[in-house]
C-alpha positions in Angstrom: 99.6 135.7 152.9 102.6 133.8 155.1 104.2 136.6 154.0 102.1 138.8 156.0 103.2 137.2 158.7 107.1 138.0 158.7 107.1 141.3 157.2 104.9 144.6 157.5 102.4 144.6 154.3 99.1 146.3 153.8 97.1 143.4 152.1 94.7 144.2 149.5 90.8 143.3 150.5 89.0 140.0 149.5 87.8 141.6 146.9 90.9 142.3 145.0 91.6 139.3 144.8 92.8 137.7 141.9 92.4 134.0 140.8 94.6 132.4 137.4 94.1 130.1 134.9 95.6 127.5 137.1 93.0 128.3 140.4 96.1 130.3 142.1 94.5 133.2 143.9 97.3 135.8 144.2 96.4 138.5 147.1 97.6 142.3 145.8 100.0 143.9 148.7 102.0 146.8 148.8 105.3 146.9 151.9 107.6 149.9 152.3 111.0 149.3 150.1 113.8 149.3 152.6 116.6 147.5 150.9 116.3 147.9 146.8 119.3 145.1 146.8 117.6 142.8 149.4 114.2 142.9 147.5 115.2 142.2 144.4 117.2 139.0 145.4 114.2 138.4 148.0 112.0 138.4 145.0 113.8 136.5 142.2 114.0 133.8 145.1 110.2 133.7 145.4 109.3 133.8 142.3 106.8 131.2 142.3 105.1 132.8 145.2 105.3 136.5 144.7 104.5 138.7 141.4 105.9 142.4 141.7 104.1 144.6 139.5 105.6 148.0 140.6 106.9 150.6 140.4 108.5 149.9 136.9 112.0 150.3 137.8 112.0 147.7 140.6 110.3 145.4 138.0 112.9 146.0 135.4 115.7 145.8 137.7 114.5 142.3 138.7 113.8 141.2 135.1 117.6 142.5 134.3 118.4 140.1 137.2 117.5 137.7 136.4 118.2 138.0 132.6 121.9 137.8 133.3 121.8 134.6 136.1 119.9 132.6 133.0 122.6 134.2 130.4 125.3 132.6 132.6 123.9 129.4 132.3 123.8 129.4 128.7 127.0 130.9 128.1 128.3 127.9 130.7 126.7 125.6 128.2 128.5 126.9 125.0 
């Protein structure tokens, strides 16, 4: 939620909720997309605090992104 506090978010309600395997409780938000670039680098560098779920095509740019930073890694290690 300390993202709340930086950026405008609607925040879903208690009830939505949702608690993993590990006792993480992950609260479900939606924020207006301003900058498609900016998101998708905000996100890959929050990744252990933020899950994007949708829409699809933001998810699979992201997954693309990161995909290639890991391949570059590997390739490096070749």
């Amino acid at each position: 939620t300390w993202l709340a506090d930086y950026m405008s978010m609607d925040l879903g309600e208690e009830s939505d909720y949702i608690t993993d395997e590990q006792g993480n409780t992950w609260v479900p938000a939606s924020r207006p997309l301003y900058s498609r670039d900016w998101f998708i680098r905000f996100s890959i560098s929050q990744a252990d605090r933020i899950i994007v779920t949708g829409p699809a095509t933001l998810v699979e740019s992201i997954s693309s992104k990161v995909c290639a930073g890991l391949s570059a890694y590997n390739n490096q290690l070749k």
